[in-house]
C-alpha positions in Angstrom: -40.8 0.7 19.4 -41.6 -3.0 20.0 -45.2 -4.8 19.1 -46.3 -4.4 22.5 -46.3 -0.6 23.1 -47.8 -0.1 19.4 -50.5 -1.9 20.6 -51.3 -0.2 23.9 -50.8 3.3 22.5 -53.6 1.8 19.8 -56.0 0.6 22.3 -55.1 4.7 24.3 -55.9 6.4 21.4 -59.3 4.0 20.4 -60.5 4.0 24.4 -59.9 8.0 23.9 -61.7 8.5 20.6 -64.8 6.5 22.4 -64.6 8.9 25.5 -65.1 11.7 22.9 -67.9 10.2 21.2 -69.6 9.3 24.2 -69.1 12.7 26.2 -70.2 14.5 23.1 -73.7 12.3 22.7 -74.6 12.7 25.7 -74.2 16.6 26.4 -75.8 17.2 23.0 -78.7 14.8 23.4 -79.1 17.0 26.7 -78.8 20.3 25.2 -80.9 19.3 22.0 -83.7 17.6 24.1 -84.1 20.8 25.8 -84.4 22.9 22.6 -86.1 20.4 20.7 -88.0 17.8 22.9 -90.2 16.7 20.3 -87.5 15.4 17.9 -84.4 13.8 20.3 -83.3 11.5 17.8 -82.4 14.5 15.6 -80.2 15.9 18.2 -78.9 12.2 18.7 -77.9 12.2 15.3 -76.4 15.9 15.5 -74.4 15.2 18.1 -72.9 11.7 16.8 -71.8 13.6 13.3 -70.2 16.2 15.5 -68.2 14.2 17.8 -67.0 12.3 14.7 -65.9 15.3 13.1 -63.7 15.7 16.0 -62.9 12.2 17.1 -62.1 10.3 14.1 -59.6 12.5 12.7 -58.0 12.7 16.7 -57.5 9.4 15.7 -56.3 9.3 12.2 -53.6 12.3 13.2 -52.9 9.3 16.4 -52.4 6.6 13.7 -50.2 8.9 11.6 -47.7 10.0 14.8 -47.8 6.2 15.2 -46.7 5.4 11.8 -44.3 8.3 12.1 -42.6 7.4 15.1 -42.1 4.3 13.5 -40.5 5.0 10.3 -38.1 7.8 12.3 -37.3 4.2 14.9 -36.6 2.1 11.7 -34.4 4.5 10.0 -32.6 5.5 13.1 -32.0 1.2 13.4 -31.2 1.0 10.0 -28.3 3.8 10.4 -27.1 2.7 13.7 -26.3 -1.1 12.2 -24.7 0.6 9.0 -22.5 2.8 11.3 -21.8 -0.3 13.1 -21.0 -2.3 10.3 -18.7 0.5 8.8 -17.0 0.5 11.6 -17.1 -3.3 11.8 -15.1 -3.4 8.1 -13.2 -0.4 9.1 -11.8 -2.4 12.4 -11.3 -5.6 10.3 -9.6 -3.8 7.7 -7.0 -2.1 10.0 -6.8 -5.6 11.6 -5.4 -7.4 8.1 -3.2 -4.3 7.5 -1.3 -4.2 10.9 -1.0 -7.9 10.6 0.2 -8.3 7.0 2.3 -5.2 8.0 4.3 -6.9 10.6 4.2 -10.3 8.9 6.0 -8.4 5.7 9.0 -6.9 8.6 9.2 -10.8 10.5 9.4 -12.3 7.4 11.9 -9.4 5.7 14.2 -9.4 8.7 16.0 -13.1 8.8 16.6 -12.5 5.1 19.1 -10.5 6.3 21.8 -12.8 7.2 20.5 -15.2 4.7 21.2 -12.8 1.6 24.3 -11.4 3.2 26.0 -14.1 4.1 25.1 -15.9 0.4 26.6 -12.7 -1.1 30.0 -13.0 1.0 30.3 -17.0 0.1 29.1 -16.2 -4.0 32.4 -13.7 -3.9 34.8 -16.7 -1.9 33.0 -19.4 -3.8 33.8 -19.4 -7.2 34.2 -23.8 -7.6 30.9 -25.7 -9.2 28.4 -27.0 -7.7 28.9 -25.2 -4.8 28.6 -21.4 -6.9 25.2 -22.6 -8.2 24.1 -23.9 -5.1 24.7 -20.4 -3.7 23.2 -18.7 -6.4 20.1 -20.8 -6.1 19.8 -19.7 -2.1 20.4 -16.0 -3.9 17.2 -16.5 -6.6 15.2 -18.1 -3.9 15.9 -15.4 -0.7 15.6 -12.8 -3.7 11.9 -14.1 -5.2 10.8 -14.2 -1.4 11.8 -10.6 -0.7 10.1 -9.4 -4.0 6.7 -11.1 -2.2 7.2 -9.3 0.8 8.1 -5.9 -1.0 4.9 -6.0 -2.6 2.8 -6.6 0.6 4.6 -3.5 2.5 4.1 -1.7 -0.8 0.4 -2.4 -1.1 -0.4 -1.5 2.7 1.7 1.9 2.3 -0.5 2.8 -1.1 -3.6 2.2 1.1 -2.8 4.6 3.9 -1.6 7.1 1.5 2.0 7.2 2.2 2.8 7.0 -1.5 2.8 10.5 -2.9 4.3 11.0 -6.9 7.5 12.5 -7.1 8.3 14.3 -10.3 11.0 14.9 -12.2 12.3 15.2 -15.8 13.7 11.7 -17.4 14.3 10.4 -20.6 10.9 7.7 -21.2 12.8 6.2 -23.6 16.0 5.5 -21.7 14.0 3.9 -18.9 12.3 1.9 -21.1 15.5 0.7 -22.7 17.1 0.4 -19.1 14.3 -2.2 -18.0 14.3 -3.8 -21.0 17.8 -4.6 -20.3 17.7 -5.8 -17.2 15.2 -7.9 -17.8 17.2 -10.1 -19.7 18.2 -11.5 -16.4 15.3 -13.6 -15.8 13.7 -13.3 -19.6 15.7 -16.4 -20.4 15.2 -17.5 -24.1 12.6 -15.3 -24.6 13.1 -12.8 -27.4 12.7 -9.6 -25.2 12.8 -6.1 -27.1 12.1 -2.6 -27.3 10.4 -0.1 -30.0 9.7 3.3 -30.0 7.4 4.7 -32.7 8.9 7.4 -34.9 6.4 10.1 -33.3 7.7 9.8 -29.9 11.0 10.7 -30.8 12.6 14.4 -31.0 15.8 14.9 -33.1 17.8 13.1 -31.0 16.4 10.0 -31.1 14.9 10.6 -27.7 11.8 11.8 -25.4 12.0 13.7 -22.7 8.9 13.7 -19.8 7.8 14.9 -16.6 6.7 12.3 -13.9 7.8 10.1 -11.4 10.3 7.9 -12.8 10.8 5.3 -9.8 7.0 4.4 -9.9 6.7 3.8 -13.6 9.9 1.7 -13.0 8.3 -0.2 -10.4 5.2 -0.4 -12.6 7.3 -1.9 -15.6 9.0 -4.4 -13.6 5.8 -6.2 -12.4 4.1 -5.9 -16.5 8.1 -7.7 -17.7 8.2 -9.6 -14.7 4.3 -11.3 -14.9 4.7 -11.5 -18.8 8.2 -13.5 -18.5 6.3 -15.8 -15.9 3.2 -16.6 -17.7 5.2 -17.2 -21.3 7.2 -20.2 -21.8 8.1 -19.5 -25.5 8.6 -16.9 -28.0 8.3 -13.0 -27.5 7.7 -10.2 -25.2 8.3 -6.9 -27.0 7.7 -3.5 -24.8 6.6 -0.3 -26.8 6.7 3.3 -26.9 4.3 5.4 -28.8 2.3 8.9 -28.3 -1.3 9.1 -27.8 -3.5 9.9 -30.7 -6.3 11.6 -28.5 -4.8 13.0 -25.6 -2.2 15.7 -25.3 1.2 14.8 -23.7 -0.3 11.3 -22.9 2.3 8.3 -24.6 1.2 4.9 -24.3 3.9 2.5 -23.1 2.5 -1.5 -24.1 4.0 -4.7 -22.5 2.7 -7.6 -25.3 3.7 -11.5 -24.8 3.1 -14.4 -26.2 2.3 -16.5 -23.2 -1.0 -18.5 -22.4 -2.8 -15.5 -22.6 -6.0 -14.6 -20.0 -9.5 -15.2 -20.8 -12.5 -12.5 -20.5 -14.1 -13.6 -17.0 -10.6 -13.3 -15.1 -9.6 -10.2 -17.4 -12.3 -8.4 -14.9 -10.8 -9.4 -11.5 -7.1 -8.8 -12.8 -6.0 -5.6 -10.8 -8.0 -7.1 -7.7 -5.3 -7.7 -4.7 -4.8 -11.3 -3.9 -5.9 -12.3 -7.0 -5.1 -14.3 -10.1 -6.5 -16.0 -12.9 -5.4 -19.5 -11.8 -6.0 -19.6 -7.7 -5.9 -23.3 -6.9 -3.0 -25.5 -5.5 -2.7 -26.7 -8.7 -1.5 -23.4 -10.1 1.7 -23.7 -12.1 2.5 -20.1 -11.8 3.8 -18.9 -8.3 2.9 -15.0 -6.3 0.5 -13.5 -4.2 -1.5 -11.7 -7.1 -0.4 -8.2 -6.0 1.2 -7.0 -8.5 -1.2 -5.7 -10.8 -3.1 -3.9 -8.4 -0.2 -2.4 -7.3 0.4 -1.2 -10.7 -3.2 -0.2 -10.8 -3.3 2.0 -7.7 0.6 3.9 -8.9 -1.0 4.8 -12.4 -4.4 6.1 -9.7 -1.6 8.4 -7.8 -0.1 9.2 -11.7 -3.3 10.7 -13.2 -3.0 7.2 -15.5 -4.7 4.2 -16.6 -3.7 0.4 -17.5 -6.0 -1.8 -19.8 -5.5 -5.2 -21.1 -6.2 -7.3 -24.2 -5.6 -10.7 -24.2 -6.9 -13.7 -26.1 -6.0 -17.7 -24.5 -2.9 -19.7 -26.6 -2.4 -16.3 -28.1 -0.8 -13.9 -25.6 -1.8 -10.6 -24.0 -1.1 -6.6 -24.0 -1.0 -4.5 -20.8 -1.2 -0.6 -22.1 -0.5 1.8 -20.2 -2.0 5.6 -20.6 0.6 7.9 -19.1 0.0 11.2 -18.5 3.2 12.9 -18.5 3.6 16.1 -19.6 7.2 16.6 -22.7 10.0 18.5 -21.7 11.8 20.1 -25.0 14.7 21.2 -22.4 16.6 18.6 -21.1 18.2 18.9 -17.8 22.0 18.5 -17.6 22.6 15.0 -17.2 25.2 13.6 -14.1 27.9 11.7 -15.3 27.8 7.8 -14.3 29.9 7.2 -11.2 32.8 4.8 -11.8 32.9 1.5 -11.4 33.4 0.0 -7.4 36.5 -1.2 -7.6 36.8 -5.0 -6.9 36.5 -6.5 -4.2 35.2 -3.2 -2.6 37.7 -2.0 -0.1 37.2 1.1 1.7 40.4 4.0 0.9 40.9 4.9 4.5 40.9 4.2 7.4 37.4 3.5 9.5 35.8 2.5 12.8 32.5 1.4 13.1 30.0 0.9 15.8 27.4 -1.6 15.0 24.4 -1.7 17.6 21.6 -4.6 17.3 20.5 -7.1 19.7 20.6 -9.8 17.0 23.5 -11.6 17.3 23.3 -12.8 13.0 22.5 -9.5 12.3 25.5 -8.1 14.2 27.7 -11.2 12.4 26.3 -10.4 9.3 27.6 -6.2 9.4 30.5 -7.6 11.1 31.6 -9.3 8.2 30.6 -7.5 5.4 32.3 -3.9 7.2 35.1 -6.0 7.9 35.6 -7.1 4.4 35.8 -3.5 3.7 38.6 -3.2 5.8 36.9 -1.7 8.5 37.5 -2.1 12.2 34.2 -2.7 14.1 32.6 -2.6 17.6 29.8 -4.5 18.5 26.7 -3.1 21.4 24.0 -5.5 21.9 21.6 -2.1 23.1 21.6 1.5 23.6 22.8 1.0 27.1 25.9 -0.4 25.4 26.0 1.8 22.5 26.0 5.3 24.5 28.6 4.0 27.1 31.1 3.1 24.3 30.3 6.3 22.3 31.3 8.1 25.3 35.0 6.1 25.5 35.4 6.0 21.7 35.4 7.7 18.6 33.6 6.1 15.6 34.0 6.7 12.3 30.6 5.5 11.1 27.4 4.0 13.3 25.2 1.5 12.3 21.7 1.6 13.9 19.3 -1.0 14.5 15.5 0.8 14.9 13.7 -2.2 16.5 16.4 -3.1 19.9 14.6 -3.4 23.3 13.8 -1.2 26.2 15.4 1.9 24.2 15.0 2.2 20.4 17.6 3.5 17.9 15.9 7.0 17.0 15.9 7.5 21.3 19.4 6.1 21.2 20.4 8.7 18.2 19.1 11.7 20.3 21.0 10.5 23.4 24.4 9.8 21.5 23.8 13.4 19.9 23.2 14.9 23.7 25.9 12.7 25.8 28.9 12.0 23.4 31.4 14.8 22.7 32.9 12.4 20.8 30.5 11.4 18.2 28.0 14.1 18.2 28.7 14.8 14.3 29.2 10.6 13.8 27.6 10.0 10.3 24.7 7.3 12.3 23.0 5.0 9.4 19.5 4.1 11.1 18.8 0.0 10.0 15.1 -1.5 9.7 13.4 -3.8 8.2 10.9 -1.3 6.7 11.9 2.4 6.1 8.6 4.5 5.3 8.6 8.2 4.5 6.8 8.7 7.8 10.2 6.6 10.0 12.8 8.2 7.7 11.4 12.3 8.0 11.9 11.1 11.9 15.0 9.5 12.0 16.4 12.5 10.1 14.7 14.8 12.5 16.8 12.7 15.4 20.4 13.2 14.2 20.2 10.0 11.4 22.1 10.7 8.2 21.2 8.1 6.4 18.0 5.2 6.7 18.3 1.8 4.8 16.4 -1.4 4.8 16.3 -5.0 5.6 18.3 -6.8 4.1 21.0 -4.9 3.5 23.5 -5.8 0.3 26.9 -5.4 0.1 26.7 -2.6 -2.1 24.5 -0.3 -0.4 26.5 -0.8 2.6 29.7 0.2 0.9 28.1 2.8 -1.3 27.1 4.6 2.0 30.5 3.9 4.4 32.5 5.1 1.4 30.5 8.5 1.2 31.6 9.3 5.1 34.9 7.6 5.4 
């Protein structure tokens, strides 16, 4: 209610308690004067403490409603502008994910051709400088990819399209496994692996419950950021059971680097953040990567803390709540070796359908190094017409071409093509989420990979249906 009605519905209720008071004197100075004439003032008097028994509490129950219907207006204002500025964040929020979300696929697709072809001239290439140049395009496209993988993996953790997948594994195998690929990029630094004497069974081992690709993921980023932040000396990973929990085992990444200082240790598993955020920053990243581990040991049941100390170095601990197995699950034999260079054992035909003409180069040339025989469609127009005519032995499919996309395409090849209606059909994007791959699979796709592809996963999956 503005100023301007509170003040007239004052002024009503005043002009109304006056009426009263004035009605009431005079009918009771009338009515007294005629029972007592000889003392009117009396009356008078009677009659004014009777009409303001009755008026001044009219207005004091008018003031109140006032004051009442003012308090309901403010708090009805004050709820509106916080709906409104919920939904304000809410809209702004969605508006930074679907753009970060198709900045990560534009900038994930041309890395396509530009790791593929790199990986074609590294096997042909074998003369310095020209190797090293090529491996430096490699370390760069690779580093770049890495940045955009976290992004895409950041937004699908917000909506909730990361859901834990368990399984038994040894935790001391994977440790040891990341350990040693970590060498890779550990350089000189002294990196190593110890498991306390509790954690280990008989065997020398310890078997868990959880989901091993996330805790993967989650020790990549804790090597990865110690290796970058430690010029010199050690980063030792460690394996040991908790001493107040039951099947908890704490897993701790500890460096020697420059170590983090007690202010930034509070903003660490923020997204976008990191301790050093000027241009002037010698270390490179979008400051993802602990909040990504952060919100995977959320979905785990877990935890993460860190204890660091500047010139010194710093321990990330993870609490892991994974429940020990004493049965372990038959093990799978490794697969042999690829032979090299990978050639495919029989014969094959392959359809690839994009509208990009480097991405269709790019398939070209790596199926064709397979020994492969390939057709190119530049749509689904194209695509259905020659699946029709021919019969393909394999079908790469592009998600994202024109006027009709590959999962329509799929259904339309499965309903019009005698031909290749049980064609193995490997959908091709630059971002395959749960959500696109339970559909794709729904459409006839046997298979869903992602931008860029490598040589290997490409061969891996023509040599399954060949």
């Amino acid at each position: 209610m503005n100023p301007s009605s509170k003040r007239h519905l004052l002024t009503l209720g005043s002009l109304i308690c006056l009426a009263i008071v004035l009605v009431g004197l005079t009918e009771f100075w009338t009515y007294g004067g005629e029972i007592n004439r000889g003392k009117p003032y009396l009356n008078a008097f009677h009659a004014m403490l009777i009409c303001a028994a009755f008026a001044f509490p009219l207005l004091g129950i008018a003031l109140y409603l006032l004051k009442k219907q003012e308090d309901i207006t403010t708090a009805k204002q004050t709820q509106a502008d916080l709906i409104k500025a919920k939904e304000g964040a809410e809209a702004a929020s969605r508006a930074k994910d679907e753009f970060l979300s198709v900045m990560g696929h534009e900038m994930r697709t041309p890395l396509n051709p530009i790791l593929g072809f790199s990986e074609i001239l590294r096997q042909n290439i074998t003369t310095k400088p020209e190797s090293d140049y090529i491996k430096t395009i490699i370390t760069a496209a690779n580093r770049q990819l890495r940045l955009i993988e976290d992004i895409l993996e950041y937004l699908r953790i917000n909506r909730g399209e990361i859901k834990p997948s368990i399984e038994a594994f040894s935790l001391v195998k994977l440790c040891q496994l990341t350990v040693s690929d970590a060498q890779v990029f550990a350089g000189s630094l002294n990196l190593s692996f110890e498991a306390d004497s509790t954690v280990l069974d008989a065997a020398g081992d310890c078997w868990v419950e959880g989901d091993r690709i996330m805790l993967r993921r989650i020790l990549d980023n804790l090597i990865n950021n110690a290796c970058k932040y430690t010029s010199d000396g050690s980063i030792k990973v460690s394996l040991k059971r908790s001493t107040s929990k039951r099947d908890c085992f704490i897993v701790a990444v500890t460096d020697t680097g420059i170590g983090i200082d007690a202010q930034n240790q509070q903003k660490l598993f923020d997204a976008f953040t990191q301790a050093d955020s000027s241009y002037t920053r010698q270390h490179e990243g979008l400051g993802l990567g602990l909040a990504i581990c952060k919100k995977l040991l959320t979905i785990l049941d877990s935890d993460i803390t860190v204890e660091s100390e500047i010139g010194v170095g710093s321990t990330f601990s993870l609490e892991l709540s994974f429940k020990e197995i004493t049965e372990r699950p038959v093990e799978a034999s490794s697969p042999a070796p690829l032979p090299q260079p990978r050639k495919l054992t029989g014969p094959c035909h392959a359809l690839v359908v994009d509208e990009q003409i480097d991405h269709r180069f790019i398939a070209r040339s790596l199926l064709e190094s397979y020994g492969c025989q390939v057709t190119e469609a530049i749509d689904a127009g194209v695509a259905i017409e020659l699946c029709k005519q021919n019969k393909f032995d394999v079908i790469l499919m592009d998600l994202a071409i024109a006027l009709i996309d590959g999962k329509e395409a799929t259904k339309l090849i499965r309903n019009s093509s005698a031909k290749n209606q049980s064609t193995p059909i490997i959908a091709v994007a630059a971002d395959i989420t749960p959500q696109v791959e339970a559909a794709c699979l729904a459409d006839g796709v046997q298979h869903c990979i992602s931008k860029p592809v490598t040589s290997k996963t490409l061969y891996d999956l023509i040599n399954q249906y060949v």
